[in-house]
C-alpha positions as CSV (number, residue, x, y, z in Angstrom):
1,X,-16.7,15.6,-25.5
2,X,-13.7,15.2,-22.7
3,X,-15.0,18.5,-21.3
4,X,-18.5,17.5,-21.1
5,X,-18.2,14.3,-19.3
6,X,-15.3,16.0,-16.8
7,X,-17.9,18.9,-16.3
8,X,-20.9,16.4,-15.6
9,X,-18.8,14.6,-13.1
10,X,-17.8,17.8,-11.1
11,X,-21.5,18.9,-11.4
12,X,-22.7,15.6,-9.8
13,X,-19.7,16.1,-7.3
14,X,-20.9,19.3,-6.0
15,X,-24.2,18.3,-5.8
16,X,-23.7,15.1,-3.9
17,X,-21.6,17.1,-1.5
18,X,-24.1,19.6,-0.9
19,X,-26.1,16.9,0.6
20,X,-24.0,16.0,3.3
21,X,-21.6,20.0,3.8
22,X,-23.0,23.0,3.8
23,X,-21.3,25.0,0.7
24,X,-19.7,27.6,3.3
25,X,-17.7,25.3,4.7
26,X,-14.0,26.0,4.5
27,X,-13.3,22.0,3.4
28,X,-16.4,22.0,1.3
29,X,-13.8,21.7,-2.3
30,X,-12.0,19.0,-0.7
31,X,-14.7,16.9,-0.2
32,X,-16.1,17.7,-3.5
33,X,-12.7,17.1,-4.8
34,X,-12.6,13.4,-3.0
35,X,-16.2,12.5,-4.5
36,X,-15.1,13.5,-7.9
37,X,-11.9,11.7,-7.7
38,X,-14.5,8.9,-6.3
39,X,-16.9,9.3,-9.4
40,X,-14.1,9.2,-11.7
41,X,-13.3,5.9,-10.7
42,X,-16.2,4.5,-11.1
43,X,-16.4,6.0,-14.5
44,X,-13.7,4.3,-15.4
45,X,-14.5,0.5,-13.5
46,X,-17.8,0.9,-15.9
47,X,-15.7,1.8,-19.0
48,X,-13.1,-1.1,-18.4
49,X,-15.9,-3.9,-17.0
50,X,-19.2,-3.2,-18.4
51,X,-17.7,-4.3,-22.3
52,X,-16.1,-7.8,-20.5
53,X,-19.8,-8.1,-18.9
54,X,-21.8,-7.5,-22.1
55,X,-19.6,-9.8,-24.0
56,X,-21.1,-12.5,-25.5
57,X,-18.9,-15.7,-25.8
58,X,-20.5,-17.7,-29.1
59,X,-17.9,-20.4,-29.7
């Protein structure tokens, strides 16, 4: 499952970057390294927020 979601992250990296840099560029896998590490983060801001968000408070 890990390997799945870390493999659909890169994909959309590499894709996202080939927008903007041409894929023979010489700095093209550190910018697709730098949106990946970008993606992963907001991965993780929706993991950590989205359950606080959707909570409901019945008191």
């Amino acid at each position: 499952m890990l390997r799945i979601l870390a493999q659909a992250i890169l994909s959309a990296a590499g894709v996202i970057v080939a927008f903007f840099v041409s894929e023979g560029d010489v700095s093209y896998p550190v910018y697709q390294m730098v949106v990946s590490l970008v993606l992963i983060v907001i991965a993780a801001l929706l993991v950590w927020y989205v359950p606080k968000l959707t909570r409901r408070n019945d008191a």
